[in-house]
N, C-alpha and C positions, 0 to 999 in steps of 0.2 A: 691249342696246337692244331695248324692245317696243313694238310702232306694233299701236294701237286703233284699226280700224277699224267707224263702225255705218253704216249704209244704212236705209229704210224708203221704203215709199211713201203719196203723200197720197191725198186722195180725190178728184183729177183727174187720178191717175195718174203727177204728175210723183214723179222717185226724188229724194229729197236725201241725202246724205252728210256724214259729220266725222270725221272721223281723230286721233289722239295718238300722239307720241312719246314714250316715259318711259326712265329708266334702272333696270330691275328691281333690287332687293334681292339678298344675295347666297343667298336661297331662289329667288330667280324671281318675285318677285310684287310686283305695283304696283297703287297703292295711292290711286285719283285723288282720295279725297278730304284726303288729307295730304300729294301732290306734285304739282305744278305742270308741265305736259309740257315737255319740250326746243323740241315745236315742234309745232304742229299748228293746229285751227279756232279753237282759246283758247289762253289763257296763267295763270290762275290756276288756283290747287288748286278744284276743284272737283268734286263726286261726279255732278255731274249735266251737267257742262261738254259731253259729250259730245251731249246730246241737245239742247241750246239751241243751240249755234252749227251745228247741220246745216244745210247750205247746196244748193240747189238743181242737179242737176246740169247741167241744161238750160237754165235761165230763171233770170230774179233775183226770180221773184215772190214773193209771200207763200204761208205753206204753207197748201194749201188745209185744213181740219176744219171739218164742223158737222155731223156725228152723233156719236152718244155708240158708235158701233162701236169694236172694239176692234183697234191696230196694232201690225202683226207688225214689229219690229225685226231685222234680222239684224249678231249681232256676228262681227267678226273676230281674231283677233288674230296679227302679225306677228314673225318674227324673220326678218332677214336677207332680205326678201320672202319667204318661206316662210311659208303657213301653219299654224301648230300648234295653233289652237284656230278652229270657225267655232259658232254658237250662234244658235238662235232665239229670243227673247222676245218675249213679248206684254205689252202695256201696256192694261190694263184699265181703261174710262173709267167703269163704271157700276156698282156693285154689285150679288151676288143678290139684297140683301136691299132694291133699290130696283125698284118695279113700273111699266113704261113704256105708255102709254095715249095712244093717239091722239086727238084730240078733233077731230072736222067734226059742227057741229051750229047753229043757227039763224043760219049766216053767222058762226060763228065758228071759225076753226081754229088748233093747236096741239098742243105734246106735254105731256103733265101727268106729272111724274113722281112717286109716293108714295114715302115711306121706310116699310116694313112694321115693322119695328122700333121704330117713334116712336108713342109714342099723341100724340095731336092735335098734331101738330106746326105750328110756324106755315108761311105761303104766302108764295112772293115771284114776281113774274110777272116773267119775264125776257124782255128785247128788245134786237134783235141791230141793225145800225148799215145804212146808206143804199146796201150792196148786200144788203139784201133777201133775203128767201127764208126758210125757217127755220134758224136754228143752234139746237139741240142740246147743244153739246158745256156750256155754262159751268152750265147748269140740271141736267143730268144728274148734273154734278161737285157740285154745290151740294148736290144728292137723297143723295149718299153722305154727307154732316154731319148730315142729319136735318130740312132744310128740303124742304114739299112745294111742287115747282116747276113752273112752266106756263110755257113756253117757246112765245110766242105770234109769226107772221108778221103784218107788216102792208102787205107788197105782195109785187109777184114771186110770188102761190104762187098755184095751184089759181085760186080765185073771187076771188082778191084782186086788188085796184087793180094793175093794171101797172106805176104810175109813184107815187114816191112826193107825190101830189099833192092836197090839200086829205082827207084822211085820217081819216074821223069819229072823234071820241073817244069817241064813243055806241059803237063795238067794243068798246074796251076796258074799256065799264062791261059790256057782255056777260061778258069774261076776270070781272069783279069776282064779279056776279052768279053765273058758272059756278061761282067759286071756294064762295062761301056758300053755293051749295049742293050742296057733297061732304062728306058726312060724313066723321067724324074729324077736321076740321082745325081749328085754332086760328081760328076766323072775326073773332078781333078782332084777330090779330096777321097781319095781308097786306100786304106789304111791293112795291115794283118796283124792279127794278135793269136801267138800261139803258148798252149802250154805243153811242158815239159820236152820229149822230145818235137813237137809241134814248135815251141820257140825255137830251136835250135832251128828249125825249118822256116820259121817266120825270119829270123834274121837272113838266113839263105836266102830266100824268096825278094825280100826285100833291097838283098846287094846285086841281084841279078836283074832284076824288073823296077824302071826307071818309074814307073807309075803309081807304086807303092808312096804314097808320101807320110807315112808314120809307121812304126814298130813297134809291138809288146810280146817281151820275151818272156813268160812267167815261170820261173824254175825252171828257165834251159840252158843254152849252153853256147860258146860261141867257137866250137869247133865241129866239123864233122865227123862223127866218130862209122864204125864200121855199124852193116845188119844189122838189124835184132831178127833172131826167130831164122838164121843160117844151119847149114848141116856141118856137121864137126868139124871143123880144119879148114874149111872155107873161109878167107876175109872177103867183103868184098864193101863198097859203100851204100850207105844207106839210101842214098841219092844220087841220080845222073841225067844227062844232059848232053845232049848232041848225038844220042847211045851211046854216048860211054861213063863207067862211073867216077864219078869226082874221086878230089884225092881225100882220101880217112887217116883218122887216127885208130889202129887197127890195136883190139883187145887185147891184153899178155894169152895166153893159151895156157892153160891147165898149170897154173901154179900151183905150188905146195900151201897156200894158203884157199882158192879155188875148188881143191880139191878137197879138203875138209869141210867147206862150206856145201858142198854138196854131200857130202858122208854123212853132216850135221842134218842137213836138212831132209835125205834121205831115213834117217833113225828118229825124227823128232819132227819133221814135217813141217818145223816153222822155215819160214822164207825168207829168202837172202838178201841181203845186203849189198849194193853193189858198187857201191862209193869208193873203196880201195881200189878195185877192179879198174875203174876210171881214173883213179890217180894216177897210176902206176901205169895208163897210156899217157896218160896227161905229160908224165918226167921226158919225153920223147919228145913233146911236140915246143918246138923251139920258136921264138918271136917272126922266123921263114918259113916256118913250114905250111904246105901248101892246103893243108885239111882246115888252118883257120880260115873263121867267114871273113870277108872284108867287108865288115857294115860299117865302115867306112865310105861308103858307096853308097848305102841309104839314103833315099832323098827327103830325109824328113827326119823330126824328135824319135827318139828310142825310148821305150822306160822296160828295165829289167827289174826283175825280181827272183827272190831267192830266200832260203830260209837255213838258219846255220846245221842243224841239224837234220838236214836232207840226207837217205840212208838211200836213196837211189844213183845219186852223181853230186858231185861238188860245187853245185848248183852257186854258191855261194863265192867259190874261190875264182869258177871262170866267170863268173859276171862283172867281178874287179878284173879279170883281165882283160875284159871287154874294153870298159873304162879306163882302164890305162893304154890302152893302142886306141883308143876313139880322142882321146888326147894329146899322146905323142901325133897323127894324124890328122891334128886339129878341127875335128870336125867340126863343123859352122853350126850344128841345129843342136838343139840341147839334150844332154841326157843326163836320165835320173836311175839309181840303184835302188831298191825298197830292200831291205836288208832285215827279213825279221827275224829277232833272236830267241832262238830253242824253238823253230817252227821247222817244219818237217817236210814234204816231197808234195802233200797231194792237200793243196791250199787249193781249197775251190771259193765260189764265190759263197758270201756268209750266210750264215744259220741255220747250214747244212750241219749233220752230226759231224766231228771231227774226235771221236773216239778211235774209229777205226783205222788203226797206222800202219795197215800192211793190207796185202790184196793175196792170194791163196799162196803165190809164188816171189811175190816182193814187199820188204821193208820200206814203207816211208818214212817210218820217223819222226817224230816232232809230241810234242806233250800238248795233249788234250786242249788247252785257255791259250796256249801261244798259238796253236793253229787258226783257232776260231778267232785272237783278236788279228792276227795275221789276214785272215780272212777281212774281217771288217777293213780293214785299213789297207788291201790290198784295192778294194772295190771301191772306197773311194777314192782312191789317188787314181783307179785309172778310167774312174768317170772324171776324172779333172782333167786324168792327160787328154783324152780324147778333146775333152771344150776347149783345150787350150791347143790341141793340136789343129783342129778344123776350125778355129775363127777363123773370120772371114778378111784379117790380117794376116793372116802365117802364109 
């Protein structure tokens, strides 16, 4: 009997752990991607089982990454609690052969990553979701397939808006404009992919700005909903334009259900759920009304995704509503839904831990193996969409 143990730490310091039980071959050696442990953080064969269900030691939260730094894993390995094998590895997020460039220039900031290897490679400008700040990690990963990526902040950083609140899209025609002009790049192939609130802003982005020729929505959304992070009684939109703010789908205010959830979470400190919150603006917003996006308008493929058990927004229900108005609309370039079932809000790319399904103040959602193979299958499909998006036919 040999018990796997790995450790590693995130980049706020918390340690997480996962463990396996096997029953060695009669050489000694096991073998995770062909057996299945006796008992441990999972239960199917898996090669990578160990790194996806790593579970927090301290906290239930999600694991913190958003640089492209690279983490030191230490493995274990057990007989009898005795150990006979201890081993360090490193998990490498970013290629040599990808060149990292910080970019603060006319009020615009971000990381641009080139692939040196690619001649003119196309661009996708990547944006990370409504805790802010910059991530790093999915554009980085991206830069190592041969896309040149700009991993752009749009509040929480440096000179940027504090809150995510009334947000010019006149920035991210800056991202566009930075983009056209850096030599080397495929300037007719620049794509966005955003997650969570970021998608809802990637489809924005992309019904507004004709230059955009593909979209990835991942757990977003295809309406404009109100702020995040406003003072009480305030609506106003997340996003605006010309100075002024678009039209929102504006939150219900302090329901009797709202306000338990705050009571709750005030006496018990776990964190809220917000997907009813969102319905119940959702019931308002009618096949006219003016807070949906028109990615209709987009000039290129879409691929959305979503998870059913998303505890942040209805990730899931507005992305078939997307699909069904990109239809009745007949939009000429293809789009695909990835629809994963009992996967939750905060699907990153794979073989990250997917234990932790809440953040201090928010619920994601989703069971532990749906998230992770979520994860797997989110990352390929949208390394296929990108090649299929930027052949040199589309």
């Amino acid at each position: 009997i040999i018990e796997i143990i790995l450790t590693v730490k995130d980049e706020a310091d918390a340690e997480w752990r996962s463990h396996a039980v096997f029953q060695a071959n009669r050489l000694g050696e096991v073998d995770p991607a062909a057996a299945a442990p006796i008992k441990g953080t999972y239960q199917s064969k898996d090669q990578m089982g160990l790194f996806w269900s790593m579970q927090a030691v301290e906290s239930s939260c999600s694991f913190h990454k958003k640089s492209v730094n690279s983490s030191v894993y230490r493995i274990e390995v057990k007989q009898k609690e005795r150990t006979i094998l201890s081993k360090e590895i490193k998990r490498v997020l970013l290629s040599e052969t990808v060149e990292r460039q910080e970019v603060s220039e006319n009020g615009l900031s971000g990381t641009f990553f080139r692939p040196l290897a690619v001649n003119r490679p196309p661009a996708v400008i990547v944006l990370g979701g409504s805790d802010g700040g910059l991530d790093e990690t999915m554009a980085g990963m991206l830069a190592n397939y041969g896309y040149a990526t700009f991993a752009i902040p749009y509040f929480q950083y440096k000179q940027l808006p504090k809150k995510l609140v009334e947000i010019p899209l006149e920035y991210f025609r800056k991202a566009i404009d930075w983009l056209g002009r850096q030599e080397g790049l495929h300037h007719r192939q620049i794509g966005i992919c955003g997650r969570s609130k970021g998608g809802e802003l990637a489809l924005l982005i992309g019904s507004h700005f004709p230059e955009i020729r593909f979209a990835v929505s991942h757990v977003g959304g295809g309406v404009v909903f109100q702020g995040v992070g406003l003072k009480k009684f305030r609506q106003t939109s997340s996003w605006s334009l010309d100075g002024a703010p678009l039209a929102f789908a504006p939150l219900p205010l302090f329901s009797l259900s709202q306000l338990w959830n705050m009571v709750t979470h005030k006496l018990t400190r776990q964190p809220h759920a917000f997907t009813d919150l969102y319905k119940k603006a959702l019931r308002k917003v009618k096949e006219d009304h003016p807070a949906i996006i028109k990615a209709e308008h987009i000039n290129g493929p879409i691929l959305l995704t979503s998870g059913t058990d998303d505890l942040v927004w209805p990730s899931a229900s507005m992305n078939e509503k997307i699909v069904e108005r990109l239809k009745k609309k007949r939009f000429p370039y293809s789009v695909k839904h990835l629809y994963f079932e009992d996967a939750g809000h905060n699907i990153r790319p794979p073989y990250f831990p997917t234990s932790g399904r809440k953040s201090r103040k928010i619920a994601y959602g989703g069971k532990t193996e749906a998230d992770a193979i979520a994860a797997q299958t989110f990352w390929r499909e949208l390394l296929l969409f990108l090649e299929k998006s930027t052949a040199p036919n589309n």
